[in-house]
FIVEX-762739 format. One record per residue: x, y, z of N, C-alpha, C, CB in turn; residue in three letters. Coordinates in steps of 0.02 Angstrom, whole numbers, plus 50000, padded with zeros to 5 digits. Glycine has a CB too. Example, Ala and Ser with C-alpha at 12.3 -4.5 7.8 and 13.67 -1.06 7.14 Angstrom:
506604971650390506154977550390506604983550390505654977650452Ala/506424988850354506844994750357506455000250394507044997050286Ser/
//
This chain:
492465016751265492545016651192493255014751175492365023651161Unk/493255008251129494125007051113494345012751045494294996651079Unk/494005014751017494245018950975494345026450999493855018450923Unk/494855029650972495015036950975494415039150935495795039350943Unk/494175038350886493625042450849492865042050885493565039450770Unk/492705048750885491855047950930491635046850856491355056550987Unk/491245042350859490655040150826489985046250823490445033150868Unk/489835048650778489365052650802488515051150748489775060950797Unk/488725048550711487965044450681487555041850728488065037850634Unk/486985039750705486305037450725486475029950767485775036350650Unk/486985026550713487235018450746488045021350782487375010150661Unk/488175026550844488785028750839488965021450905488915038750857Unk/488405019650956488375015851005488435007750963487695017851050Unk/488175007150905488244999750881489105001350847487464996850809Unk/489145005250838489855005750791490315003450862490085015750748Unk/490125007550915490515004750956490694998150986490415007350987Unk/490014994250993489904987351013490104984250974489344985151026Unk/490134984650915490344980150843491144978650866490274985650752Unk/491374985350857492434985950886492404981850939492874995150924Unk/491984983050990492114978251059492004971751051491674979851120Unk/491684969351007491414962950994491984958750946490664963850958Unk/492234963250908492754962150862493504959150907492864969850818Unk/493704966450941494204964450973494254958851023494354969050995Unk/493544959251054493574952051108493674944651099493004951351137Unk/493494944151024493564940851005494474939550951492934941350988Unk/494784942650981495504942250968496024947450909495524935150946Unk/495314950150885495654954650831495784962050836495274954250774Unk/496544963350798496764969750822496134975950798497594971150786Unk/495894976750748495454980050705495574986250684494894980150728Unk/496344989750706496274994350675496254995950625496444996550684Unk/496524994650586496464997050484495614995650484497054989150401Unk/495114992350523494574990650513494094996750549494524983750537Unk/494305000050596494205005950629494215010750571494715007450686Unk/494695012050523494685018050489494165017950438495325019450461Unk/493985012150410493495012650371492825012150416493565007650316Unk/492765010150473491995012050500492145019250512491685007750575Unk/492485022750524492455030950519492195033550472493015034050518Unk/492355029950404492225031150366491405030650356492635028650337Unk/491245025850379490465022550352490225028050420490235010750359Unk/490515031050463489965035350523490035041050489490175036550617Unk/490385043350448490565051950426489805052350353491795052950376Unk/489825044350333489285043050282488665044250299489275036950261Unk/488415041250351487975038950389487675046350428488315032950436Unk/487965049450430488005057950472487765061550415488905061750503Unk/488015061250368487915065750293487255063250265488585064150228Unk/487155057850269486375055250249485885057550308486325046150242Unk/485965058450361485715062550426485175059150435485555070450423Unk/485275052950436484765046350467484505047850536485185038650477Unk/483675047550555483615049650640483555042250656482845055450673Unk/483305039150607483285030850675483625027650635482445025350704Unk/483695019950668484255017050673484115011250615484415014750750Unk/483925012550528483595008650485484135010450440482815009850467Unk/484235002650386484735004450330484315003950267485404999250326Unk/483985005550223483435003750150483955001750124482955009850100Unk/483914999650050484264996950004484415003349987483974992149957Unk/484175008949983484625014249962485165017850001484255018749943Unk/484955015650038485385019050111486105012350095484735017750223Unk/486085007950097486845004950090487025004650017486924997050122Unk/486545007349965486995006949910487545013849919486525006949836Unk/487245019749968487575025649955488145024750002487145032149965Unk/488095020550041488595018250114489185014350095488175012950173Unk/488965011150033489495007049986489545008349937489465001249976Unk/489675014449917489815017249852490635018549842489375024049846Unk/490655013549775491375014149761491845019549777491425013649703Unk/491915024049755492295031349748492945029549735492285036349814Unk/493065027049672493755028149650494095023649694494025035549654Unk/493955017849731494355014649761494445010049722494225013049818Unk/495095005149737495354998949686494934992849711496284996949693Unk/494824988849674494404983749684494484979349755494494979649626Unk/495214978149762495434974949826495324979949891496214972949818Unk/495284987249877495264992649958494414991949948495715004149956Unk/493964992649871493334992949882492994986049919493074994549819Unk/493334978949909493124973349919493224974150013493574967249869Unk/493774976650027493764976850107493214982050148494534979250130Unk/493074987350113492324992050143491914989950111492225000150135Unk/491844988250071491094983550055491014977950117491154978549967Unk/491474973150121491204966950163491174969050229491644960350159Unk/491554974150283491474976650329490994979950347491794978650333Unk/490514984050295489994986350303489424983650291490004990450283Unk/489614976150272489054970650254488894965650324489374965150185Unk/489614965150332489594961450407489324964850472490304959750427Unk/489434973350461489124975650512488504976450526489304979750519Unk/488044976350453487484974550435487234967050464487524975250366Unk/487434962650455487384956750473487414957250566487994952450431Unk/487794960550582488024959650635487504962350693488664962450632Unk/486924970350663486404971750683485954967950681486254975650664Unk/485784964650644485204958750604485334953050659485454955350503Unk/485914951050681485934946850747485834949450815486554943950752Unk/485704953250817485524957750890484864960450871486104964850912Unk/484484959050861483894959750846483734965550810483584959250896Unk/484144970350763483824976350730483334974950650484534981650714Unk/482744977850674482344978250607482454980950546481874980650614Unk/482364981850499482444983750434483094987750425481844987550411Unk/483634980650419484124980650401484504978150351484244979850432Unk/484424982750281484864978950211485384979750196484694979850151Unk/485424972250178486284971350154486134968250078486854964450215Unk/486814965750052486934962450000487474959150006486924965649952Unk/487554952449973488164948949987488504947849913488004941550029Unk/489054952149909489494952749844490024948549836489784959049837Unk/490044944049783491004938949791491154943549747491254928549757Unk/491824947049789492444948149723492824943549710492964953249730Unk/493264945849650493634940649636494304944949602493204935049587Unk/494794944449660495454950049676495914944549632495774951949782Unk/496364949849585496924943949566497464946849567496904940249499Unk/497864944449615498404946449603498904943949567498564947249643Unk/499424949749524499974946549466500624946349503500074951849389Unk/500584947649575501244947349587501564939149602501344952349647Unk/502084939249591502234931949583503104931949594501944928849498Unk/503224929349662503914930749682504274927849664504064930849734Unk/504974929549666505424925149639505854920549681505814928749602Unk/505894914949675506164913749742507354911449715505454904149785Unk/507664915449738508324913649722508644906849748508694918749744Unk/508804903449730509174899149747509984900749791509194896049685Unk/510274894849796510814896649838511294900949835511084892949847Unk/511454897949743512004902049698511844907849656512304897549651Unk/511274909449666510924915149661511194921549706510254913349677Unk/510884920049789511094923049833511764924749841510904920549873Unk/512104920649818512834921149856513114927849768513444909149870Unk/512724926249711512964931449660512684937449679512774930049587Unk/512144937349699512124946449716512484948649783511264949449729Unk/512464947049832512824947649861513594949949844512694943349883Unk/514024946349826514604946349783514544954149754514584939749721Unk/514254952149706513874961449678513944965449701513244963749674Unk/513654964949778513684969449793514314971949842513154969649806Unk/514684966849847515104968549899515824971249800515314958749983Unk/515904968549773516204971249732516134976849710516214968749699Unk/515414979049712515344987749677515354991349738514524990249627Unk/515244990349813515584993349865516374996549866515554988549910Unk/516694989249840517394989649851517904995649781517634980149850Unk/517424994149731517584998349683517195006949678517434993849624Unk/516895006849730516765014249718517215019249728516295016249752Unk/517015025949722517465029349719517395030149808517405035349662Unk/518005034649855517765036549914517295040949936518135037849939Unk/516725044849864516295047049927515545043949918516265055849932Unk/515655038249866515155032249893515245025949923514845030349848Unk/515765025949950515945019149955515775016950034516755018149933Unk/515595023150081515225022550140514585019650125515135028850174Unk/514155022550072513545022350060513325015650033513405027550019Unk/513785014449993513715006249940513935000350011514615005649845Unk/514355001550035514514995250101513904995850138515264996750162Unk/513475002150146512895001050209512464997850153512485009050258Unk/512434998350086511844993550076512134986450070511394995450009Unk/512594984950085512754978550072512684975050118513264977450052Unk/512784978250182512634975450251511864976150272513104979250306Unk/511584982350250510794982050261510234975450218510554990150231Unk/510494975150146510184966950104510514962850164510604963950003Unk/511054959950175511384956050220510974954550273511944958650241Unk/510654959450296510054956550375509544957450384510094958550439Unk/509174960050295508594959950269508414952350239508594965450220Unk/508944950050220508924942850207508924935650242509314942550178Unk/509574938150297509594932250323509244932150401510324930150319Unk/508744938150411508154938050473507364939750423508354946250547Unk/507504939850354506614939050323506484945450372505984929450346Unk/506804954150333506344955750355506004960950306506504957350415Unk/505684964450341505424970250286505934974250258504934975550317Unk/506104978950207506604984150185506234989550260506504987650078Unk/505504989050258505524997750295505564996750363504795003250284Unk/505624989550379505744988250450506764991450466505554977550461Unk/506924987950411507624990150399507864997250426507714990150328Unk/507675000350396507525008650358507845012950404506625011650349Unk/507035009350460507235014450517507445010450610506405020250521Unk/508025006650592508345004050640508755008450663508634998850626Unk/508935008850710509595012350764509815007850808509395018850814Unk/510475009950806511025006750850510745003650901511535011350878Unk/510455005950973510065005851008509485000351010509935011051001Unk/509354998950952508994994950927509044984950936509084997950863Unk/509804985850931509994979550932510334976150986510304978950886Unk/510364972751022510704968551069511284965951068510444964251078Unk/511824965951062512224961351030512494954551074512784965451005Unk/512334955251133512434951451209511984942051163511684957851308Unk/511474947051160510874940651123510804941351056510034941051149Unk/511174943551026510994942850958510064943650949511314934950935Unk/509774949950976509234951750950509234958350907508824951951000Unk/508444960150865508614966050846507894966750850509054967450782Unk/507724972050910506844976850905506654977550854506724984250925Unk/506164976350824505644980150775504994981150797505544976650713Unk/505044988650804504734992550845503834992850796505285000550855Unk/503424993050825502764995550788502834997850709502465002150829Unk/502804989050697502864989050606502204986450584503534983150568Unk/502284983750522501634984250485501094980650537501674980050405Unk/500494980350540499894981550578499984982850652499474975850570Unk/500404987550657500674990250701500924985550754500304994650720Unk/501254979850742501634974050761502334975350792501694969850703Unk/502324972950832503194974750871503334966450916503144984150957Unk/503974966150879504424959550886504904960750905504574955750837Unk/505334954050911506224955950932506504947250882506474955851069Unk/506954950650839507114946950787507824944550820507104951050713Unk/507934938650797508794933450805508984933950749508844924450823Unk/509774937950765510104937550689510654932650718510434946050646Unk/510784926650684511614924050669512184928450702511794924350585Unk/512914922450726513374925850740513794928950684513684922450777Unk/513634925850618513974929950550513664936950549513794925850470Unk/512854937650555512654943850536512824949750597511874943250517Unk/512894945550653513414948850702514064952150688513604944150742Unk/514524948250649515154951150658514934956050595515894945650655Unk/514644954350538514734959650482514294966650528514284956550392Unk/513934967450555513354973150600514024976550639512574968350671Unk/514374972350662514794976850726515394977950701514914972950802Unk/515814974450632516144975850570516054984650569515754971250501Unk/515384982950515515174992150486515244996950534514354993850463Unk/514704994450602514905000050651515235005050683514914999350673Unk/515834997550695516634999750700516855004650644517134993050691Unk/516885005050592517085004550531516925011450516516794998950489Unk/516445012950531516135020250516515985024250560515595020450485Unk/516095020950634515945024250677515105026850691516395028750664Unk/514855021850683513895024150678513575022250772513275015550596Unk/513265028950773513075030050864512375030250859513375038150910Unk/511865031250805511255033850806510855029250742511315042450796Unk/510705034050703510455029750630510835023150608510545034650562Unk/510655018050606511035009850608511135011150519510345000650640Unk/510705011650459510765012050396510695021850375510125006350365Unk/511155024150358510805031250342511465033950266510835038050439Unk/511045039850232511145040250191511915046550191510475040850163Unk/512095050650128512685055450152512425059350200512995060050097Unk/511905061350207511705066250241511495065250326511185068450200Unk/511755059250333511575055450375510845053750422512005056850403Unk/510375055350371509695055650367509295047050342509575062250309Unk/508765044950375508675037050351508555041150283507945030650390Unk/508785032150255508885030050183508155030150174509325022550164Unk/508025033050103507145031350066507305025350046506785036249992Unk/506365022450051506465017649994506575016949940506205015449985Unk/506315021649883506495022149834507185022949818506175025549816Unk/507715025449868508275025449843508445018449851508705030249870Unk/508155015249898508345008049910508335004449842507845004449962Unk/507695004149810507614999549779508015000449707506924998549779Unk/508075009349693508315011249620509095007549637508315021449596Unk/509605006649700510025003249703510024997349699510225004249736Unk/509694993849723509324986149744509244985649655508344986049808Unk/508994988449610508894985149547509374985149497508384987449519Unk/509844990149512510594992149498510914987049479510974994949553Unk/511084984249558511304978649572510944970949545511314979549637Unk/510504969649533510044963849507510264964649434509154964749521Unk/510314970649397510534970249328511244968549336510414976949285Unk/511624971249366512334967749363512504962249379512724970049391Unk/512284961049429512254951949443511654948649362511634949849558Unk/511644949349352511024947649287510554942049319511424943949202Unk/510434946149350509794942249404508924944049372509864946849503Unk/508584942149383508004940849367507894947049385507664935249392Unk/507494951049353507384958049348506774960949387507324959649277Unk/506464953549388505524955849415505914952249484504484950449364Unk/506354953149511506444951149589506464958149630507214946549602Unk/505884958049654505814964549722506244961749784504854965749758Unk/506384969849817506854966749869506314961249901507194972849931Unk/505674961549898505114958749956505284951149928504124961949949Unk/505604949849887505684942549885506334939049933505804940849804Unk/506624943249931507224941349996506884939850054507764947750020Unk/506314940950099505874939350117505514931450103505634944150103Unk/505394933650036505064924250037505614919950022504414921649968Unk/506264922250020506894915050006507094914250078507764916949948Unk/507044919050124507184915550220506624912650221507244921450301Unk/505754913350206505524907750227505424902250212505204908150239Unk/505594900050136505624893150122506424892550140505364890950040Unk/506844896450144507244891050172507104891550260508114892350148Unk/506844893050288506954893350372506384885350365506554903250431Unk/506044887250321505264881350328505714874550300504314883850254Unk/506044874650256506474867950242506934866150288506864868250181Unk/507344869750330507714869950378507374864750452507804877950386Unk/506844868750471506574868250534506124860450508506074876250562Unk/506084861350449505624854550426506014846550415505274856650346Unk/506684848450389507364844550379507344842250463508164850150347Unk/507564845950517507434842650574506834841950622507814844450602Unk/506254838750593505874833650598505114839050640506354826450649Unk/505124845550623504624848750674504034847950617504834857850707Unk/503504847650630502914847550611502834853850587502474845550657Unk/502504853950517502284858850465501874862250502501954856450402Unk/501454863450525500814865750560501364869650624500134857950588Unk/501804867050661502174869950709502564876050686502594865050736Unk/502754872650630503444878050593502824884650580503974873950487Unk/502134882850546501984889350513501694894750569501424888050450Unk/501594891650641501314895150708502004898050710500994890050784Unk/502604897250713503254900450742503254906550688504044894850742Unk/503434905550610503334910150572502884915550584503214907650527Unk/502274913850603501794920250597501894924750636501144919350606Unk/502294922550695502364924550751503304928950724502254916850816Unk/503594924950703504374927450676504374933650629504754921250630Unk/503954932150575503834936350536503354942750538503734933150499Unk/502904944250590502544947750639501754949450578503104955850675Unk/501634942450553500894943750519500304943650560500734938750468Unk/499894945650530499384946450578498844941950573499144952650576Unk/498964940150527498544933850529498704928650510498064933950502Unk/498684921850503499214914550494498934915950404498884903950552Unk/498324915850384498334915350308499104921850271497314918450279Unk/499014924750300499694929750280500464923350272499844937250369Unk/500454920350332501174916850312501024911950275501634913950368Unk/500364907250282500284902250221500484905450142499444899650221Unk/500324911250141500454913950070501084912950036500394920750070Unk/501744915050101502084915050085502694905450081502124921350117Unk/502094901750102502104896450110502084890750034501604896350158Unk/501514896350029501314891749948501704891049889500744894449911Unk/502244895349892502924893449850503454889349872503274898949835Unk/503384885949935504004882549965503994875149918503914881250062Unk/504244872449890504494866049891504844861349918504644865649865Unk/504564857549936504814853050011504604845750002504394856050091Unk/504824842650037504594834650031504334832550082505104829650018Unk/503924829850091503584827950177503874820650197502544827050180Unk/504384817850148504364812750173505144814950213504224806350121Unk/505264820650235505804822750269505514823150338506114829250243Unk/504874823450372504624824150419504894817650454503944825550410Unk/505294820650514505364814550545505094816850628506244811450536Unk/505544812450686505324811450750505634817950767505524804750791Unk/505064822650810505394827950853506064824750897504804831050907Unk/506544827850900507194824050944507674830350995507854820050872Unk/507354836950978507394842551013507234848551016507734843151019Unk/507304852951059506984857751071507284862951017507014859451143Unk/506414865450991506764873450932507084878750990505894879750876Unk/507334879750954507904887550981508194891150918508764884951034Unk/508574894850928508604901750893509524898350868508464911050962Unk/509424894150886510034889750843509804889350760510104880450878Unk/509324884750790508944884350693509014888150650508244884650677Unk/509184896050662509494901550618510124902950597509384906450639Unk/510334897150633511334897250624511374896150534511894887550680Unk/511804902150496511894898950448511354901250393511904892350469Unk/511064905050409510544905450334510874910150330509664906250323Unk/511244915150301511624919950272512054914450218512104924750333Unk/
//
């Protein structure tokens, strides 16, 4: 059994074959695991003895409960496909229904330009320098934490919880340990984001927690961001800019970069998915679909990518 949860419903042996069939076929499935727990804890409570779904039996198996349209649209189709998925292995009286949602999302990133970047920044290194001394530890670590949230595209909560330990400085790498879909990479920062990292270090003397707060406890997000927006009003920066857009300005510029010297679009977005640790390639196209670029920049491959190509985006 690849799952920690015993299955204990009527289909607890198809629940299982389904995961095995899933994963063999290349996919991680856990977030997809928690909701078939869900559909066996259902499936147990309806106290089904054989192995049949009626039309009433999956309306109660897919019953909304207060979920948002986008978490209900993901257990609905999982429990449709698994349906489907009996119906190909020969099980009899097995109903489904096939539902289109139609998810919209309003978020809509902002992407900063050059002289953008270089004003908050500024920002922030000025309201560092003007604090009083018993924030002025606290205001320099966020200035250096945006600093290599930006110029390595990464998450704030990948950030969060870095330690010293964490980073290489021999190779200019930095671990990110089992992050979102429980993904673990090793990120290239620049020799600039080098000297400012081993700058602070020095500077404050930091052995353990890489970003941490007075208490020397990791920083919340929320304190992150109530600073992070602080700063966006003083720079008089666009107000609907989440830190998560610092994120989409390294990848159109890394994708204009790597595209400027002559690598194939389709190449650049396999390295990304892989850089940025998504789990699936439609995840980085997303963040793709705001790039503006010219294709008639595509020229002849003439050398090998390396971790040069990052020189310089700070």
């Amino acid at each position: 059994m690849l799952s920690d949860y015993k299955f204990k419903s009527a289909f607890k042996n198809e629940l299982d074959y389904f995961i095995r069939y899933k994963q063999n076929l290349g996919n991680d499935y856990k977030n997809e695991i928690n909701i078939l727990k869900h559909l066996d804890m259902d499936l147990c409570k309806l106290n089904l003895k054989s192995k049949i779904i009626t039309k009433d039996t999956f309306k109660k198996i897919t019953y909304r409960n207060n979920m948002s349209e986008a978490n209900y649209a993901r257990h609905y189709n999982l429990i449709t496909e698994f349906c489907k998925y009996l119906i190909s292995y020969g099980y009899k009286n097995i109903y489904y229904e096939d539902k289109v949602f139609h998810i919209v999302s309003n978020y809509n990133p902002i992407i900063f330009n050059d002289e953008e970047i270089k004003k908050l920044f500024k920002t922030m290194d000025e309201y560092a320098t003007s604090s009083s001394d018993k924030f002025h530890q606290l205001n320099y670590t966020y200035s250096i934490l945006f600093r290599l949230v930006y110029s390595c595209g990464l998450r704030a909560s990948e950030v969060l919880k870095l330690n010293v330990n964490d980073i290489n400085f021999e190779e200019n790498t930095v671990k990110i340990i089992d992050s979102k879909n429980h993904i673990s990479r090793v990120i290239i920062f620049s020799d600039s984001m080098k000297k400012c990292l081993i700058t602070y270090i020095n500077k404050f003397n930091i052995n353990s927690i890489l970003f941490s707060n007075k208490k020397n406890e990791y920083i919340k997000y929320h304190t992150l961001m109530k600073y992070y927006n602080k700063i966006i009003e003083m720079a008089n920066l666009n107000q609907n800019a989440t830190i998560h857009c610092l994120r989409h300005v390294f990848v159109n510029k890394a994708f204009n970069q790597m595209l400027e010297r002559g690598y194939d679009e389709n190449t650049i977005t396999l390295y990304l998915h892989k850089y940025l640790g998504h789990k699936s390639i439609h995840e980085t196209e997303y963040y793709l679909h705001f790039t503006d670029y010219n294709k008639n920049k595509l020229i002849n491959i003439n050398d090998y990518f390396s971790k040069k190509m990052y020189k310089g985006i700070i």
